[in-house]
RODO-2510 file (C-alpha; in nm, 4 decimals, decimal comma):
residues 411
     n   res          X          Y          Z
     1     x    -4,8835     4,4322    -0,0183
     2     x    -4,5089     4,3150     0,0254
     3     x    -4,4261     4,0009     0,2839
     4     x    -4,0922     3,9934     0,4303
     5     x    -3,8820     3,6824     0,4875
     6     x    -3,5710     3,6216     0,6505
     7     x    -3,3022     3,3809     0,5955
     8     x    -2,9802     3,2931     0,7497
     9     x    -2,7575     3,0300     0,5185
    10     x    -2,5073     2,7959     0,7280
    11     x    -2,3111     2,5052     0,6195
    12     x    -2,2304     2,1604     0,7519
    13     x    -2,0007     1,9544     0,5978
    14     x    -1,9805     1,6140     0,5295
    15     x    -2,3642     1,5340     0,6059
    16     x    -2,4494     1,7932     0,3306
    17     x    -2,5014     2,1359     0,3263
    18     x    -2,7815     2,3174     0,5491
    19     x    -2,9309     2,6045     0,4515
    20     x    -3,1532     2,7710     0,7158
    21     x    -3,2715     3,1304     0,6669
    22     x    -3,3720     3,2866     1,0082
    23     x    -3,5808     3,6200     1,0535
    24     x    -3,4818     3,8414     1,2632
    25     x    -3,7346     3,9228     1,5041
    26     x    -3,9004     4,2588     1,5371
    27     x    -3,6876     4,3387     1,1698
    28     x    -3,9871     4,2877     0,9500
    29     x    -4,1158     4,5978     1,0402
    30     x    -4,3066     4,8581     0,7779
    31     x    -4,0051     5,0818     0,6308
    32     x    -4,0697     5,4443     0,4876
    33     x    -3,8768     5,3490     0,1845
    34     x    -4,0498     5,0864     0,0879
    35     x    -4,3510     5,2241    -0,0161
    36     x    -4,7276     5,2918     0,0582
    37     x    -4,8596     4,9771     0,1606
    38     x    -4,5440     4,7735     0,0899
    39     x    -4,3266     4,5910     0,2731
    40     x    -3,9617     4,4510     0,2777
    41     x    -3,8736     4,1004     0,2865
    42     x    -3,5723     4,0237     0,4446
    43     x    -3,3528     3,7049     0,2776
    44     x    -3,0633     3,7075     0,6122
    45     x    -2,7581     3,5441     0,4789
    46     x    -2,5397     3,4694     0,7410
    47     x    -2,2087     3,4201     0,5659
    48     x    -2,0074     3,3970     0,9015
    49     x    -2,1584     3,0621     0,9594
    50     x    -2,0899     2,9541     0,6229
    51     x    -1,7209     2,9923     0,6146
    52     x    -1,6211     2,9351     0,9863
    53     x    -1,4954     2,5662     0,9360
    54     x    -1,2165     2,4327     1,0184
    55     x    -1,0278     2,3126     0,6947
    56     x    -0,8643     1,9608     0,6268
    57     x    -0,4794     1,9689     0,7455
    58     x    -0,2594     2,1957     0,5121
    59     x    -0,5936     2,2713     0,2907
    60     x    -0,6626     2,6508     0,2704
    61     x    -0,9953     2,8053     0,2489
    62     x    -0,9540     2,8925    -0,0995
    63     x    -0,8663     2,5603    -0,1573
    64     x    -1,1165     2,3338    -0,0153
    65     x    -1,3457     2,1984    -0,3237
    66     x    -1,6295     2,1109    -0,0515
    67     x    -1,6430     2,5373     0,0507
    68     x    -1,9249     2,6948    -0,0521
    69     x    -1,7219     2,9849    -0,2684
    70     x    -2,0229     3,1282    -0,4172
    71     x    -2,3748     3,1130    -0,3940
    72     x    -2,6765     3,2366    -0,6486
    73     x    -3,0831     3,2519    -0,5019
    74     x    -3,3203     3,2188    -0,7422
    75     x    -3,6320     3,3224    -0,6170
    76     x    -3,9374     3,2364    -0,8733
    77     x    -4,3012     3,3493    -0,8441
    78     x    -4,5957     3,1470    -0,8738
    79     x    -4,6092     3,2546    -1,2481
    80     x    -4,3000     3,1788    -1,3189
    81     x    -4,1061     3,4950    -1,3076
    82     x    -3,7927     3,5666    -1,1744
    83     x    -3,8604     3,7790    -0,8886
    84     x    -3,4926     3,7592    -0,7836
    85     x    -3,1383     3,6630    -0,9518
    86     x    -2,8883     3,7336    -0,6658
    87     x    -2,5268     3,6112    -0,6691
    88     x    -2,2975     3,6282    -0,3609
    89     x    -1,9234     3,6041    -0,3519
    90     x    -1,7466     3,4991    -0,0131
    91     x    -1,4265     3,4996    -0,1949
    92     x    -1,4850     3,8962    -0,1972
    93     x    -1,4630     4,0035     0,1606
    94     x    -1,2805     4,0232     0,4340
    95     x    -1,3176     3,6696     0,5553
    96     x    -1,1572     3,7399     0,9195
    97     x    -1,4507     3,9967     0,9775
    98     x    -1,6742     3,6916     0,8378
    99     x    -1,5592     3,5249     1,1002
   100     x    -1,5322     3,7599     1,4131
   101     x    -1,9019     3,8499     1,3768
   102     x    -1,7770     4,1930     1,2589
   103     x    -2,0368     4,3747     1,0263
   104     x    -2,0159     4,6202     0,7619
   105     x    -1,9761     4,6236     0,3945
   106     x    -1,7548     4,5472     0,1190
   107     x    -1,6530     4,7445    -0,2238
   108     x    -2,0319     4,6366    -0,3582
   109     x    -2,1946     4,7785    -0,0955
   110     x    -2,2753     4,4132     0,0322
   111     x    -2,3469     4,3424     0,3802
   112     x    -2,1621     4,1098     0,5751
   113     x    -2,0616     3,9892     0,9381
   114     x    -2,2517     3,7858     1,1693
   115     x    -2,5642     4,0044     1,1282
   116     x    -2,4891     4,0986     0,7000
   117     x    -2,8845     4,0937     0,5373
   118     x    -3,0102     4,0892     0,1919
   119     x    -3,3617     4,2161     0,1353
   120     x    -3,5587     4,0656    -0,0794
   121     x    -3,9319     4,2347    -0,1140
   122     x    -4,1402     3,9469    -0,2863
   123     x    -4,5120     3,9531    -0,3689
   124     x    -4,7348     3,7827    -0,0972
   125     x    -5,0203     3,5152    -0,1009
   126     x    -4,7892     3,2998    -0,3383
   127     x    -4,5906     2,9884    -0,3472
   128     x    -4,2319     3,0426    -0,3954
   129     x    -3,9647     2,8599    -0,5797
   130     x    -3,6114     2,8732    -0,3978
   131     x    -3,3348     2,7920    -0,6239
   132     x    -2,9652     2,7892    -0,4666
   133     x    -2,6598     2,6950    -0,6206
   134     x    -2,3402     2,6699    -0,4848
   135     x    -2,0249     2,6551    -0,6607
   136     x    -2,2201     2,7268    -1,0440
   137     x    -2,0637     3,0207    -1,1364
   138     x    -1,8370     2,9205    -1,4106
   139     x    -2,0451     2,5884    -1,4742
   140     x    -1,9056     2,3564    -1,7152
   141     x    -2,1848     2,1720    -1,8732
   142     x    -2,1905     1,9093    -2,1439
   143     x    -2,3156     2,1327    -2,4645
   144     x    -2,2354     2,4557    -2,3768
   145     x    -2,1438     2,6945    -2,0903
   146     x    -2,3960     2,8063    -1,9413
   147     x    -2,4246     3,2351    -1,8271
   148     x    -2,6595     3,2859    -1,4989
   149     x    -2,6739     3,5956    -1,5931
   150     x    -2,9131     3,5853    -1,8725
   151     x    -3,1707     3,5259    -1,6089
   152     x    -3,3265     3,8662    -1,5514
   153     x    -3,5989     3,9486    -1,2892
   154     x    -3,9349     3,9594    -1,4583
   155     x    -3,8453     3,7253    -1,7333
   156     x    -4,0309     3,3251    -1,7558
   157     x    -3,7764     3,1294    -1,5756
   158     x    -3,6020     2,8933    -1,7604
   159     x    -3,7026     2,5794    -1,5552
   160     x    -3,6834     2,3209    -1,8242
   161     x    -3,3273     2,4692    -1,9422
   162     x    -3,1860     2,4542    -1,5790
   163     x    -3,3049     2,0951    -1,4981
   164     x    -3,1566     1,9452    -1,8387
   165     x    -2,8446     2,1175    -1,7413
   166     x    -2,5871     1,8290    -1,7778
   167     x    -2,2132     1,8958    -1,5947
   168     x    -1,9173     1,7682    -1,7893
   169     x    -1,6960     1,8855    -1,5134
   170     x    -1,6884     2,0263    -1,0953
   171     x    -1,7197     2,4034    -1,2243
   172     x    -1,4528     2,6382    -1,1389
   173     x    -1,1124     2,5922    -0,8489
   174     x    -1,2421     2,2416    -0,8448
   175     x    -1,5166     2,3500    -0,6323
   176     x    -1,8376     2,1187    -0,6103
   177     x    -2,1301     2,2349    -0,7658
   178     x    -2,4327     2,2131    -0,4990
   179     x    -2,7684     2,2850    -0,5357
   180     x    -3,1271     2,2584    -0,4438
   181     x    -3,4824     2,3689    -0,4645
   182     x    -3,7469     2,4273    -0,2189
   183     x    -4,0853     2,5391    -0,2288
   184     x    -4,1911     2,8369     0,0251
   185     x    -4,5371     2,9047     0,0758
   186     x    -4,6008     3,2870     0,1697
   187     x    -4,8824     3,4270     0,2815
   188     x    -5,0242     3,7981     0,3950
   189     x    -4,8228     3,8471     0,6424
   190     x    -4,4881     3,7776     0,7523
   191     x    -4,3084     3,4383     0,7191
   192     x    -4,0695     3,3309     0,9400
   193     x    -3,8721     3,0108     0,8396
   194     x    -3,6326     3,0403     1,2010
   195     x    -3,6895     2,6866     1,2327
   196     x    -3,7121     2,5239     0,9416
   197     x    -3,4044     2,4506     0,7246
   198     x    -3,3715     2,4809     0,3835
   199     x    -3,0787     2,2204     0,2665
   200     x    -2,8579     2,2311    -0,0141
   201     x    -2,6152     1,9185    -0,1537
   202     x    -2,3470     1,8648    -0,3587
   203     x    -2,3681     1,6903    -0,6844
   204     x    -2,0784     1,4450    -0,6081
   205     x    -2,0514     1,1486    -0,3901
   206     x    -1,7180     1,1381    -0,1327
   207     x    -1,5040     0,7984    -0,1047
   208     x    -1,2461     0,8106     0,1639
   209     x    -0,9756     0,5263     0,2871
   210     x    -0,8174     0,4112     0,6020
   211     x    -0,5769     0,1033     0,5980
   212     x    -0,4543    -0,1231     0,8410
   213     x    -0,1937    -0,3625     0,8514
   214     x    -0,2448    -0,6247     1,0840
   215     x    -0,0549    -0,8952     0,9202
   216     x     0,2187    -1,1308     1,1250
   217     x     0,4135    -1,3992     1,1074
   218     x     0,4487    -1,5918     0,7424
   219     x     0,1959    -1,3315     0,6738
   220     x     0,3717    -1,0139     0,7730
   221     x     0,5431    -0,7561     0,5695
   222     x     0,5137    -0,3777     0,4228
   223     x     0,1959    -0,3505     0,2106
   224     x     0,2323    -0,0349    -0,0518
   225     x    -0,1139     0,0655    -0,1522
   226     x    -0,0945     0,2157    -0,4593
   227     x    -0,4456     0,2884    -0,5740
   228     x    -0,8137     0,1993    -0,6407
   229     x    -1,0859     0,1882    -0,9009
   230     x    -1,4718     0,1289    -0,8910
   231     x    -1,7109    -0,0180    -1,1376
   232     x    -1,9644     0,1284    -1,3320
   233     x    -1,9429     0,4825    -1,2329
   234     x    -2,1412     0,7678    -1,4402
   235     x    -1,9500     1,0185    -1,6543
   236     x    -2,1694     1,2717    -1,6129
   237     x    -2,4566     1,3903    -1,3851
   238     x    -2,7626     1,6861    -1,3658
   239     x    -2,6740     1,9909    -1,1962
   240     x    -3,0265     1,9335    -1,0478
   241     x    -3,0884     1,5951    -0,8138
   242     x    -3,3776     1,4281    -1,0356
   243     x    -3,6092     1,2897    -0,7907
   244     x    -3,8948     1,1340    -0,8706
   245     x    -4,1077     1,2735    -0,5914
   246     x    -4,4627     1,0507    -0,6886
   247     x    -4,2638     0,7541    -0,6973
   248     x    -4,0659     0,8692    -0,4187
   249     x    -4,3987     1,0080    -0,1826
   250     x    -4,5863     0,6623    -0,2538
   251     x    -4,2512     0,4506    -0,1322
   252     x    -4,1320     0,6387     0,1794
   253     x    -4,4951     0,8557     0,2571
   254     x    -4,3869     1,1838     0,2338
   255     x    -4,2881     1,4206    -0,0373
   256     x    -3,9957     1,6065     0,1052
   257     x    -3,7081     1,3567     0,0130
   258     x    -3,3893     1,6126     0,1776
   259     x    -3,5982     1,5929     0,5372
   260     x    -3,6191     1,2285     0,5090
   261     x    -3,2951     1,1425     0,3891
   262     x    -3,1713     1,3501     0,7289
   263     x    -3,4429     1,1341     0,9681
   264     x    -3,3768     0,7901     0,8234
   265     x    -2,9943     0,7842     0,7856
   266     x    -2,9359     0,5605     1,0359
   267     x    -3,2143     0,3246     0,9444
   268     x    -3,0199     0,2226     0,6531
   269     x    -2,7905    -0,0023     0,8845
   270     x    -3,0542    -0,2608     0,8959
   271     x    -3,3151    -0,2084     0,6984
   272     x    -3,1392    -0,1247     0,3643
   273     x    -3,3388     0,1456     0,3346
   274     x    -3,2132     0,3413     0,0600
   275     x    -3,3163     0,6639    -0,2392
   276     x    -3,3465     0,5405    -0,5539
   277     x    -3,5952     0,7042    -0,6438
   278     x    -3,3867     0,9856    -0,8779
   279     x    -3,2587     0,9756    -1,2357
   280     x    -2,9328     1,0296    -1,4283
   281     x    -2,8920     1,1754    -1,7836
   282     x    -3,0280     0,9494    -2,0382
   283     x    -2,7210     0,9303    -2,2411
   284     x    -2,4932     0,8821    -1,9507
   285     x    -2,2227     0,6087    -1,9880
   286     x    -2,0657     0,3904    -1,7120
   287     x    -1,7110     0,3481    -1,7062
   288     x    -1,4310     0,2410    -1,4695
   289     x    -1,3317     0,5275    -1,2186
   290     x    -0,9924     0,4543    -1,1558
   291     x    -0,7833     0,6618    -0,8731
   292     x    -0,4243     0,5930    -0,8519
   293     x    -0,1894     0,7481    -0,6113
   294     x     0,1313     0,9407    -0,7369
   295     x     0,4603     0,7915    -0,6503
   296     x     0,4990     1,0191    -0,3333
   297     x     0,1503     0,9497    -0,2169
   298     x     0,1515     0,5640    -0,2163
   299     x     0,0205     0,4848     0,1301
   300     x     0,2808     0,2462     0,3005
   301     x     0,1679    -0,0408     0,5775
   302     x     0,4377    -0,1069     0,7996
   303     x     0,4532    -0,4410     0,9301
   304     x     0,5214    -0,3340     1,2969
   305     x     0,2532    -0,0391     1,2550
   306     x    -0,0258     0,0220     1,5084
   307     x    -0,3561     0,1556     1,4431
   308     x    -0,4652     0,3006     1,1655
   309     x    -0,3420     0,4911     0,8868
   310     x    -0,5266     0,8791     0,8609
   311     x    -0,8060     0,8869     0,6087
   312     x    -0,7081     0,9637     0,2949
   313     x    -0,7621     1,2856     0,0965
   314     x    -1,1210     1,2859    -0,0370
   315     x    -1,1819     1,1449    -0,3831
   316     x    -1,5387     1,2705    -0,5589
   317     x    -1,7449     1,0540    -0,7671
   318     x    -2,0218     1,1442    -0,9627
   319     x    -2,3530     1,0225    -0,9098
   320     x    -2,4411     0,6781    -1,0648
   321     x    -2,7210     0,4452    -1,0870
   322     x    -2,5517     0,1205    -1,2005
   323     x    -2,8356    -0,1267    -1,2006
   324     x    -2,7282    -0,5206    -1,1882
   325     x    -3,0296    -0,7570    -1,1299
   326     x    -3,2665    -0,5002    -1,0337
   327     x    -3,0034    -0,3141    -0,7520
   328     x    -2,7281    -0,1003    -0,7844
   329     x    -2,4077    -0,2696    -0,7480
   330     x    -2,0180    -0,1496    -0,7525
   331     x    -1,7278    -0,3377    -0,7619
   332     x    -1,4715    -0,1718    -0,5691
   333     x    -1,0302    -0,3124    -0,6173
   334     x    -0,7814    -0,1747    -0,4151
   335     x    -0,4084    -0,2622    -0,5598
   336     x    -0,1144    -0,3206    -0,3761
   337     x     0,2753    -0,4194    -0,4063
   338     x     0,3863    -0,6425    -0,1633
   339     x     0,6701    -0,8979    -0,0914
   340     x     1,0432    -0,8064    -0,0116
   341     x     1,1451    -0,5024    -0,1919
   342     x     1,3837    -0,7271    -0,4574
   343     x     1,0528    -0,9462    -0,5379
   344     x     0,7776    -0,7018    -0,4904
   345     x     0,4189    -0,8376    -0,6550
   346     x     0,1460    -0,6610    -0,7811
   347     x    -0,1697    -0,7587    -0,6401
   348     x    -0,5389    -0,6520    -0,6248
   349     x    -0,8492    -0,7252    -0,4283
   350     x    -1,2043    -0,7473    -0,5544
   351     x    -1,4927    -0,7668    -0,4461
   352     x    -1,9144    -0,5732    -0,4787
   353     x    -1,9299    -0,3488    -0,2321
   354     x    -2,2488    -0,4641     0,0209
   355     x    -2,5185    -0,2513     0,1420
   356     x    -2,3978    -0,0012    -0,0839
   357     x    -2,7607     0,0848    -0,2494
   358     x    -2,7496     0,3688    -0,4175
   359     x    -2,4853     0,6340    -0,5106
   360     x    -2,7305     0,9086    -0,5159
   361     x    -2,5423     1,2543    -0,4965
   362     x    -2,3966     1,3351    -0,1550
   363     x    -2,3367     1,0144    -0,0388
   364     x    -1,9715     1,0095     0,1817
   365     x    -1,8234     0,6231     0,1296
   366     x    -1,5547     0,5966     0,4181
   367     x    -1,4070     0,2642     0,3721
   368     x    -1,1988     0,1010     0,6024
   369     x    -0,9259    -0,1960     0,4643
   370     x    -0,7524    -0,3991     0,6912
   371     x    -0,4842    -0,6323     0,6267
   372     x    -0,5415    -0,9110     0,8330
   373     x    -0,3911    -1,2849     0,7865
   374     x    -0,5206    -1,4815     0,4981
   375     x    -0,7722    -1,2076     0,4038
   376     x    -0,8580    -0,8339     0,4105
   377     x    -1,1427    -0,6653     0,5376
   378     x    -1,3268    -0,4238     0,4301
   379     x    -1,5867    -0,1652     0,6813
   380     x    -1,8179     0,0637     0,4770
   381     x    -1,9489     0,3201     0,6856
   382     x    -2,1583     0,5842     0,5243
   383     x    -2,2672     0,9484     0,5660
   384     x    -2,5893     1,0185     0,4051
   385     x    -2,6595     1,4067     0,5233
   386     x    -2,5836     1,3147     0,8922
   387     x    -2,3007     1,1563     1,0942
   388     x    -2,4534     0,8260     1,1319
   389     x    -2,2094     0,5207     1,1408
   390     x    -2,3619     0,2488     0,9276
   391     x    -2,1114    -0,0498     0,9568
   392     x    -2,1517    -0,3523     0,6887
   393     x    -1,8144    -0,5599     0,7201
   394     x    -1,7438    -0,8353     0,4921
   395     x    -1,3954    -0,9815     0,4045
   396     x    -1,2552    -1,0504     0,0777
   397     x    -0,9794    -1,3957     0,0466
   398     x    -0,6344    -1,3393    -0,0234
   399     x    -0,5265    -1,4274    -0,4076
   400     x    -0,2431    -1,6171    -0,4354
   401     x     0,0924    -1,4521    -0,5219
   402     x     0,0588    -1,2923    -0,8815
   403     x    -0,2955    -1,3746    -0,9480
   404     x    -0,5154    -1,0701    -0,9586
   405     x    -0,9167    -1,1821    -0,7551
   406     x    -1,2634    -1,1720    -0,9562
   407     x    -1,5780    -1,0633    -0,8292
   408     x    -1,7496    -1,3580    -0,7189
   409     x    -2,1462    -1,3137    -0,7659
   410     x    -2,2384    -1,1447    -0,4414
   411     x    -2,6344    -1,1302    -0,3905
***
């Protein structure tokens, strides 16, 4: 007996990456190839929806390190074996008929379009493992690099390998490595997951920057920003998000951690409510992560500007777990050159970010400076997996002329 399932994979960006795999209806139908008593098991990847976004201004396709570029399924029995090792490569087709809804196939033979379908027969009355990775195909992890293919169907899959897997870098174009794992429970018959995503996330967290200069009078002048850095950042993260799920389940009762990290975003505004419940590599080392703009990307503050400056290009950071009196705390500086342009001074600003929990992978940071009077301040709003505006302001005092600020002790 064979069970069919169907999948379409679609992306959204900047709230993480869903995957949803839709069966068609009516298309799980007994084929005459596929055997007395068998039959196929549709896995629907709908590659139009994962490619038809719109691109950041004068960013191509190609070039876009939050694209999904590539994608492998894993699909693991409840023994173990590798039922199914199955790359796909969007950079290989036409990517106009992607995105018209056109269908047909490329040099491999590979479906695509709106309605392109992989079939995947798989054996029925098990539990499935779902392994996806995004991004992965020219991994670069700390001891070695590491070849996919070496995974053949039938062999033990190498779970304890993959979830040690340790990245010393973001993999190949400067694409970010994603990934996740679900568990699909199939039965006798057909299983039909239309409705129920299956979500995959990108290893890195996103900080982005607006400025404002709002500064008049003895106050007023140009402010150059000229770059950034943030405290205690890790060097190096797991391929795999390391969740503890027990501790996890008996803290926020329920087990599936991607689900409730979509629900609960915008509790975390005012109830702090936050994952911690994952781990980094044991040897991991926390360092300063310092960004600082080239010459001809220094973002200037007019002193007669209005509004807002655009946000700034996206800046990834791995995933940390900085731990300071029992909470995770990072110390963000912004530096600056201001005065008249014969006596410019260096300054920079310094302060713990608040309400800044956890930097648990796929985490977007959008903070927003502005230059007011005697002080700046500083909005964090942030983008766990959905487009919820979380706004903690606080405002950090102006050092005097020369001197650089020091965190004060922020609780």
């Amino acid at each position: 007996m064979r069970t069919k399932i169907k999948k379409r994979i679609w992306q959204m960006l900047c709230v993480g990456l869903a995957l949803s795999f839709p069966f068609l209806v009516g298309g799980c139908k007994d084929n005459d190839d596929a055997g007395a008593g068998n039959r196929k098991v549709l896995l629907s990847i709908n590659t139009a929806l994962v490619n038809k976004v719109t691109s950041r201004a004068g960013e191509g396709w190609e070039t876009d390190p939050e694209r999904m570029h590539n994608l492998r399924v894993i699909i693991v029995d409840a023994d173990g074996k590798v039922e199914y090792n199955h790359p796909v490569d969007f950079n290989r087709v036409d990517l106009d008929k992607y995105n018209n809804g056109e269908t047909g196939n490329d040099e491999r033979g590979m479906s695509y379009g709106k309605f392109g379908e992989l079939e995947f027969p798989v054996t029925p009355n098990q539990t499935k493992s779902i392994y996806l990775f995004a991004n992965a195909e020219n991994l670069e992890c700390k001891n070695a690099p590491w070849d996919w293919t070496k995974i053949q169907r039938q062999d033990v899959f190498p779970k304890d390998d993959i979830e040690a897997l340790v990245l010393a870098g973001y993999g190949s174009k400067g694409s970010l490595p994603m990934s996740a794992v679900h568990q699909v429970k199939v039965g006798s018959e057909d299983v039909d997951l239309t409705k129920e995503p299956l979500y995959i996330v990108p290893v890195a967290n996103k900080f982005t920057f607006t400025f404002q200069n709002k500064r008049t009078g003895n106050y007023g002048g140009d402010i150059t920003v000229t770059g950034w850095k943030l405290d205690c950042v890790a060097d190096n993260s797991y391929l795999l998000p390391h969740v503890d799920v027990e501790s996890f389940t008996q803290n926020k009762n329920t087990a599936d951690w991607m689900i409730w990290m979509k629900e609960n975003a915008g509790e975390n505004e005012t109830a702090g409510v936050w994952l911690t419940e994952y781990a980094v590599p044991e040897d991991v080392n926390y360092n300063l992560f310092t960004h600082n703009y080239a010459e001809d990307e220094y973002i200037v503050l007019k002193s007669d500007a209005t509004g807002a400056t655009e946000e700034t290009t996206p800046v990834y950071v791995p995933e940390s777990q900085y731990m300071d009196g029992g909470e995770q705390k990072y110390t963000l500086t912004i530096f600056t050159r201001e005065g008249s342009d014969d006596a410019k001074t260096e300054k920079a600003y310094s302060s713990v970010l608040p309400n800044l929990g956890s930097l648990f992978r796929n985490t977007h940071v959008k903070v927003n400076v502005t230059f007011n009077m005697a002080t700046i301040d500083l909005v964090v709003d942030l983008y766990p997996y959905t487009g919820v505006d979380l706004d903690p302001g606080f405002g950090i005092d102006v050092p005097t002329e020369g001197e650089t600020e020091t965190p004060d002790e922020q609780n």
